[in-house]
C-alpha positions in Angstrom: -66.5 16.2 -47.0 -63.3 18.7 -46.0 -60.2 17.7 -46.9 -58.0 16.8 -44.1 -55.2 19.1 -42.8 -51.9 18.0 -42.0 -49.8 19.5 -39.4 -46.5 20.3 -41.2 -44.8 21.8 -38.4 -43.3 18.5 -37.7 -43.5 16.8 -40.8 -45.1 14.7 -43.1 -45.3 10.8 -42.8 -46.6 8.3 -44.7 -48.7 11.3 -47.0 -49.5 9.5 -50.6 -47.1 11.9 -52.1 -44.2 11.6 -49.8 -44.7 8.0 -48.1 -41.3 7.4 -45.5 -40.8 5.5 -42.1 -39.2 7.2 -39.1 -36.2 4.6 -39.8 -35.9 6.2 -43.4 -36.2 9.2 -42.4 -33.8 9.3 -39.7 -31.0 6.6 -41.3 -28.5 9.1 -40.3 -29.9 10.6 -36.5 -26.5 12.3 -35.6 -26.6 14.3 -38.7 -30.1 16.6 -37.3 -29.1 19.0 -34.5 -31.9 18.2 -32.7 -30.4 15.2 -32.1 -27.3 15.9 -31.2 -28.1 18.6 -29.0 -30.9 16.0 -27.5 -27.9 14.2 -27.0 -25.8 16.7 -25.3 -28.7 17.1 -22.8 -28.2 13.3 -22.0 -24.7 13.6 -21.4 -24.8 16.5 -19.4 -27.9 15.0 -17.2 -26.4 11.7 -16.3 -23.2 13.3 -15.3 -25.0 15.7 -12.8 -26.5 12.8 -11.6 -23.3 10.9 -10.7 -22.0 13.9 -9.4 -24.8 14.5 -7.4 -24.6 10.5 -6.1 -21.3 10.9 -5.1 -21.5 14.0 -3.4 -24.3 12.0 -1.5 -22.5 9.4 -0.4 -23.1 6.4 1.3 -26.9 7.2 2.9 -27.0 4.5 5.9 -24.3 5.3 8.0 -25.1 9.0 7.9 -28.9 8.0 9.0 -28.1 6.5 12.6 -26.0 9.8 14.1 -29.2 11.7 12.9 -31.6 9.2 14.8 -29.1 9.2 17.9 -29.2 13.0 17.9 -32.9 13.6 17.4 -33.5 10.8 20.5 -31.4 12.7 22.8 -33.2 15.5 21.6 -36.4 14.3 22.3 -35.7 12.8 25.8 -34.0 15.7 27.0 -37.8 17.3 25.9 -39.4 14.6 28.0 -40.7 12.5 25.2 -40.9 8.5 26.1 -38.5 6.6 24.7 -41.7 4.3 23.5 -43.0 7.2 21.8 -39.8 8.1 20.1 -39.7 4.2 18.5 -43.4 4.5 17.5 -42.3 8.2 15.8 -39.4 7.1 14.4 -40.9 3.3 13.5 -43.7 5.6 11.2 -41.2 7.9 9.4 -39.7 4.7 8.3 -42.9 3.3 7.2 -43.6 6.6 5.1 -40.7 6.1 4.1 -41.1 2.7 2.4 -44.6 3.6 0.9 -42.9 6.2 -1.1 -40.7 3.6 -3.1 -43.3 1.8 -4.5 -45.8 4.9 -5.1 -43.2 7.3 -7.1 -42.2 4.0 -8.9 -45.2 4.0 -10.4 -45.4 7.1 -11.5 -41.8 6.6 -13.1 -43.0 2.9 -14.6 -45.7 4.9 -16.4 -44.0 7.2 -18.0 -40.6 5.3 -19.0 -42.9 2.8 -20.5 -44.6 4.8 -22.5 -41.2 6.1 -23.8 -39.9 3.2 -24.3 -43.0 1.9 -26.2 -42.6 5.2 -27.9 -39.2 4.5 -29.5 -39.5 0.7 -30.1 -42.6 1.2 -32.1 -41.8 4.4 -33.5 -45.0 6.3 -32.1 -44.2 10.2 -32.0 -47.0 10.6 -29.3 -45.3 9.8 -26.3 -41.9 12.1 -27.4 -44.7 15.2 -27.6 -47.5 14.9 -25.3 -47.1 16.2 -22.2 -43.8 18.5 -22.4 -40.7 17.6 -20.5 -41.0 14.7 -22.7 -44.1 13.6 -21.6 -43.5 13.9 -17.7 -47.2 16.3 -17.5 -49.2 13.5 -19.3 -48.5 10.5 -16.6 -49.3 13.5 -13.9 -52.5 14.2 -15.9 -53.3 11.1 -15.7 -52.9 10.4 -12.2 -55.4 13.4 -11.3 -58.0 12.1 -13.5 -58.0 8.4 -11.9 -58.1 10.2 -8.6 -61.0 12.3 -9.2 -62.4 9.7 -11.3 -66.4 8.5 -9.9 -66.4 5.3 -8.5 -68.9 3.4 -9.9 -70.1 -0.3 -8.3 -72.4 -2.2 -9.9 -75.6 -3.3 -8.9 -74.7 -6.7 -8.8 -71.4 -6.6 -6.9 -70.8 -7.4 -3.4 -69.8 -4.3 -2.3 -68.1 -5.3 0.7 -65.6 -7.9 -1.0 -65.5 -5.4 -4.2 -64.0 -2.8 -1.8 -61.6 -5.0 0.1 -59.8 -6.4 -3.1 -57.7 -3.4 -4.1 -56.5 -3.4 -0.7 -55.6 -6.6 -0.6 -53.9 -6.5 -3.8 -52.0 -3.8 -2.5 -50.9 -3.8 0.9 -48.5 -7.0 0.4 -46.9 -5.1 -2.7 -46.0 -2.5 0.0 -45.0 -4.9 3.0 -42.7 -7.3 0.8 -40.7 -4.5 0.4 -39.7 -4.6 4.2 -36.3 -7.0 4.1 -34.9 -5.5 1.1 -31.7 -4.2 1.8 -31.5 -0.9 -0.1 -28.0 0.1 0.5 -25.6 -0.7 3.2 -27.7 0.1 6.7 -31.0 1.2 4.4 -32.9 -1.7 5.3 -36.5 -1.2 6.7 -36.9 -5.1 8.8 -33.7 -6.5 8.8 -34.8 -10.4 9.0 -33.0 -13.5 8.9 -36.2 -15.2 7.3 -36.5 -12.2 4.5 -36.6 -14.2 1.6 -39.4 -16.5 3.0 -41.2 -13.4 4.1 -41.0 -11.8 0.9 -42.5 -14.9 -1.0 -45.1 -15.5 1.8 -46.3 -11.7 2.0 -46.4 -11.4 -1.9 -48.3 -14.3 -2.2 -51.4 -12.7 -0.5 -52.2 -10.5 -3.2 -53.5 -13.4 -4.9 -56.3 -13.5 -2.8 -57.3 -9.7 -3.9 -57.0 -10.8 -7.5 -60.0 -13.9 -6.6 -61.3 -11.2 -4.4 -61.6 -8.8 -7.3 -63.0 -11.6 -9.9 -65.2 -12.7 -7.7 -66.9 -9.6 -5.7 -67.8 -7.6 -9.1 -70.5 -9.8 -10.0 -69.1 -10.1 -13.5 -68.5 -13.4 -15.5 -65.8 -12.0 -17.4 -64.5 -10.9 -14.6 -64.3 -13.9 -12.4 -63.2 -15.9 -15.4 -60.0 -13.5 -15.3 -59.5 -13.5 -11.4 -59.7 -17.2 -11.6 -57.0 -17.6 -14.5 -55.0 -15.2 -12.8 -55.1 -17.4 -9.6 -53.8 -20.3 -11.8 -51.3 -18.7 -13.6 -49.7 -16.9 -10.2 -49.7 -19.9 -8.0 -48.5 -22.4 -11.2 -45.2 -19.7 -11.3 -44.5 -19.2 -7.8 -43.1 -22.7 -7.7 -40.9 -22.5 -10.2 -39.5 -18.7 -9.2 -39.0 -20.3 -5.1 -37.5 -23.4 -6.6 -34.9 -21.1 -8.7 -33.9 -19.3 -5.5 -32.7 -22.4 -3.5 -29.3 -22.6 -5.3 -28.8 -19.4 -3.8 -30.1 -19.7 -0.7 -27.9 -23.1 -0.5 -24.8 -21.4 -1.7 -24.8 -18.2 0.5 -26.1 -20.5 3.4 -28.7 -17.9 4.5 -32.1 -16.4 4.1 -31.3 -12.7 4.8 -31.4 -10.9 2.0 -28.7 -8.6 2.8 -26.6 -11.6 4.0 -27.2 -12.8 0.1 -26.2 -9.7 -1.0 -22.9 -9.3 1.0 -22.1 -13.2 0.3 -21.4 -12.1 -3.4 -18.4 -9.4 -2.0 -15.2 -9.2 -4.0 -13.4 -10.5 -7.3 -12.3 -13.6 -9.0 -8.6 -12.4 -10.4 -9.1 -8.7 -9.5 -12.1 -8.0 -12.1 -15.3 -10.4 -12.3 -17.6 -10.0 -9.8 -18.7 -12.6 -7.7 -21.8 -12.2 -8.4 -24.5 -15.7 -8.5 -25.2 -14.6 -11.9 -21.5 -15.8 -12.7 -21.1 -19.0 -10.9 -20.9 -21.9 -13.5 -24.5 -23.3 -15.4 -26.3 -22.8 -11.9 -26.2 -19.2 -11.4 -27.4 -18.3 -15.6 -30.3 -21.0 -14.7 -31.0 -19.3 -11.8 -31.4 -16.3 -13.2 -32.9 -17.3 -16.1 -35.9 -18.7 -14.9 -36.2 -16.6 -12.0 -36.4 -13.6 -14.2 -39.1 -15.8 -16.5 -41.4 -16.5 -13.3 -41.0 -12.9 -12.2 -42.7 -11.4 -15.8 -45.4 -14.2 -15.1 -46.2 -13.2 -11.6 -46.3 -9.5 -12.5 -49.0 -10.5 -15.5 -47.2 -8.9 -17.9 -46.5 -9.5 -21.4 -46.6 -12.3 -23.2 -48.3 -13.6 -19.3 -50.8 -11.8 -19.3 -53.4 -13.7 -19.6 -55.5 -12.5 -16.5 -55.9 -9.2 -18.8 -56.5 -10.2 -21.7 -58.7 -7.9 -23.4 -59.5 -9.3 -26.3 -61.1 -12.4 -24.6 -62.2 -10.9 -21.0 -62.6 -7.0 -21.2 -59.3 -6.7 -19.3 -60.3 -9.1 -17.0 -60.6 -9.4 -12.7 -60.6 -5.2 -12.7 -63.0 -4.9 -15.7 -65.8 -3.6 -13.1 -63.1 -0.7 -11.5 -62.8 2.8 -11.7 -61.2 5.9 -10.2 -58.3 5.1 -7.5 -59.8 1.1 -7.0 -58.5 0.9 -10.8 -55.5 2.3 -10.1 -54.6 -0.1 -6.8 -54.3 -2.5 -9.1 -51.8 -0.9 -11.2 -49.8 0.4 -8.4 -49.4 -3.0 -7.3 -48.1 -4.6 -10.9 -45.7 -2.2 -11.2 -44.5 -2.5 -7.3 -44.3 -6.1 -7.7 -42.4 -5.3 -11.0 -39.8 -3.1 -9.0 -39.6 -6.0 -6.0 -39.1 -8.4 -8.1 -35.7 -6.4 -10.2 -34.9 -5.3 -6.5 -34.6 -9.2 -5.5 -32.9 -10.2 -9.3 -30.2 -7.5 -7.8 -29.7 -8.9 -4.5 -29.8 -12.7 -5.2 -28.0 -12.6 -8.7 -25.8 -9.2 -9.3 -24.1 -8.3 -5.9 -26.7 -5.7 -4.7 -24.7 -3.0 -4.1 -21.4 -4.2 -5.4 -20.0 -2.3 -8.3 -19.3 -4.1 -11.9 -15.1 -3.4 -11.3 -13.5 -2.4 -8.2 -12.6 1.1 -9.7 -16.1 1.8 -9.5 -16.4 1.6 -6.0 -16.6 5.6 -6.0 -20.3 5.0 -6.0 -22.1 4.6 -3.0 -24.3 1.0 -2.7 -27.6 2.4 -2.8 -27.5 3.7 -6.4 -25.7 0.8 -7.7 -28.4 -1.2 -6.3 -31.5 1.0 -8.1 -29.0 1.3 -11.6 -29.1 -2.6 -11.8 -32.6 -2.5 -10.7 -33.9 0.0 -12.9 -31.4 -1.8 -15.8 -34.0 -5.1 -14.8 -37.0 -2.7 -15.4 -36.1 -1.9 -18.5 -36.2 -5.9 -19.2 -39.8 -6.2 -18.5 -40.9 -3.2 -20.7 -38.8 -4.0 -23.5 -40.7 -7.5 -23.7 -44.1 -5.9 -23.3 -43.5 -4.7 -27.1 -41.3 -7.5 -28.3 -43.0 -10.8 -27.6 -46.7 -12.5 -28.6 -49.0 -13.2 -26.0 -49.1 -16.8 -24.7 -52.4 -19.0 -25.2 -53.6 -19.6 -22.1 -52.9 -23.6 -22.4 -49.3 -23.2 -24.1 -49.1 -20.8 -20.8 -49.2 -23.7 -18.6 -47.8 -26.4 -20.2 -44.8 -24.0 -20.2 -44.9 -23.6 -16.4 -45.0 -27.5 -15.4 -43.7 -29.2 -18.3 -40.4 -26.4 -18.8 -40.3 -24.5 -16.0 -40.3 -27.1 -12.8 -38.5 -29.7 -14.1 -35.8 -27.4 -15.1 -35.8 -25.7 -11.8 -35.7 -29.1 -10.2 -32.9 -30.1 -12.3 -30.8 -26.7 -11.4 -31.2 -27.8 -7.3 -29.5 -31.1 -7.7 -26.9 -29.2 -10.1 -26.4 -26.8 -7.2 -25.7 -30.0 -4.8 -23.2 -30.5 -7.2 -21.4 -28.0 -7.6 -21.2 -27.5 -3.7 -20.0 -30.9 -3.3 -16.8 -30.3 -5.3 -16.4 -26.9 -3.6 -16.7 -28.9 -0.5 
């Protein structure tokens, strides 16, 4: 049998006769010019893109001269004014799809970088060029030209609709989120009940999924995944009340503008810093969140080593991909509402900050959420599926139960 040949054009690692981690290796990374010149090009990047954010500006108030414009525009044309709503209602709609579409691609490829470094894998630093960027495109394509294949057994009817199910509430729930100051696609006074109710449907896709595909395995992980979402949901609507009874009102950007200003001229006052109630509030809305998404360590529903990566075992092609779409749109809704309820929304850390227009402190602690829910993908166990439970009604509820009558508290003295 031929020897095996090593590429030395980058190295050599773990070789019998030179046998070194990545962490020995590089004890000293600011010593290599690679690095330092990798970190130059960081530098230089991030400061183009605050530059480039404050040139921008604040985006909402700039949008509505632009809409009044274009109408007078198109009635002096002799376009209905009916029309012109139904135009302008669409552009906003494309609009919103975008978000949770180009997240996705985004979610893909930052996690695989930041699986990359945390478990010191060289492939996702290489692959790809433009560190990586080409490989998550790649990928895209092939799902998309990918054959879709239904088995035999399937209702083919149900095993269609699922997907879609799964994924048109992940777009919807994004309607009352208030963006930046006047970027808000529905502004409701019910938003945070909408947002619950309409991401609660996609449940239905998930039984849908399990169910239509004819596959044991499969239903067994639709049906766990039915459990394990509606278990958490209580728990993450039960950790929102304190905020809700706090800011006195539903609408999400109401929330948002509730936590305005400083205490002494520096802290925020952001829920995240009101006394006991605000951590536990976070705390165990941020827990629920990772549960409803299925990720790691609740992932259960796809756990492969016991059910073949279970409800969307039987999917292929762009079906496959829904599904995916969805998790990591649900993953971006749910830092999006973490940043409204709990850090300001588009509040700045310290008042000499306020240079920055709303919108991209809003995705910055969004994104700074994100990172969250990747970094415990590669740092914590997966739960068994009992201990999975058992956490939710035995932990969870009680605690968030416990945090609503500490809220009553605490508004009673304020009162």
């Amino acid at each position: 049998m031929a020897e095996p040949v090593f590429n030395t054009a980058n190295g050599k690692l773990l070789m019998p006769d030179n046998r070194y981690w990545p962490t020995d290796k590089w004890k000293s990374p600011f010593s290599l010019p690679i690095y330092r010149n990798g970190f130059a090009v960081l530098v230089g990047f991030l400061s183009g893109v605050v530059l480039a954010v404050w040139m921008a500006g604040e985006l909402g108030p700039r949008i509505d001269p632009l809409y009044q414009a274009g109408v007078q525009y198109a009635l002096a044309a002799g376009v209905p004014m009916v029309l012109i709503k139904l135009a302008w209602t669409f552009i906003k709609g494309a609009v919103l799809l975008a978000v949770p579409l180009l997240n996705a691609l985004f979610a893909v490829w930052w996690e695989r970088k930041v699986s990359g470094h945390i478990q010191s894998r060289m492939g996702p630093m290489y692959v790809g060029r433009f560190q990586g960027v080409l490989q998550t495109a790649a990928d895209g394509l092939k799902l998309f030209l990918k054959e879709d294949i239904v088995p035999e057994c399937a209702d083919r009817l149900v095993h269609l609709l699922a997907p879609v199910v799964v994924i048109v509430p992940a777009i919807l729930a994004f309607a009352p989120v208030p963006f930046g100051r006047q970027l808000i696609y529905a502004d409701m006074d019910i938003g945070t009940v909408y947002v619950f109710a309409v991401a609660g449907v996609s449940v239905m896709g998930i039984i849908m999924a399990g169910w239509g595909s004819g596959n044991k395995f499969s239903l067994l992980g639709g049906l766990r995944s039915a459990a394990q979402l509606v278990s958490y949901e209580i728990p993450r609507t039960f950790s929102v009340i304190p905020v809700i009874m706090i800011a006195g009102t539903l609408n999400l950007a109401g929330i948002a503008e509730m936590q305005t200003g400083y205490w002494g001229g520096f802290l925020p006052r952001w829920f995240i810093f009101y006394p006991v109630v605000g951590q536990l509030s976070f705390l165990l809305f941020l827990i629920a969140s990772v549960a409803e998404t299925n990720r790691i360590p609740f992932d259960i529903p796809e756990a492969e080593s016991e059910l073949v990566a279970g409800f969307n075992t039987e999917y292929s092609g762009m079906k496959f991909a829904l599904f995916f779409l969805s998790e990591f749109a649900y993953v971006l809704l749910s830092c999006l509402l973490m940043a409204a309820f709990f850090f300001g929304g588009g509040e700045p850390p310290l008042p000499f900050l306020n240079f920055i227009p709303g919108w991209a402190w809003f995705f910055a602690k969004a994104l700074t959420l994100m990172f969250c829910f990747l970094w415990f993908r590669w740092t914590f166990p997966r739960f068994r599926v009992d201990r999975l439970m058992d956490f939710n009604w035995k932990f969870l509820l009680p605690v968030s139960l416990l945090n609503i009558a500490a809220a009553g508290v605490f508004l009673w003295f304020l009162s």
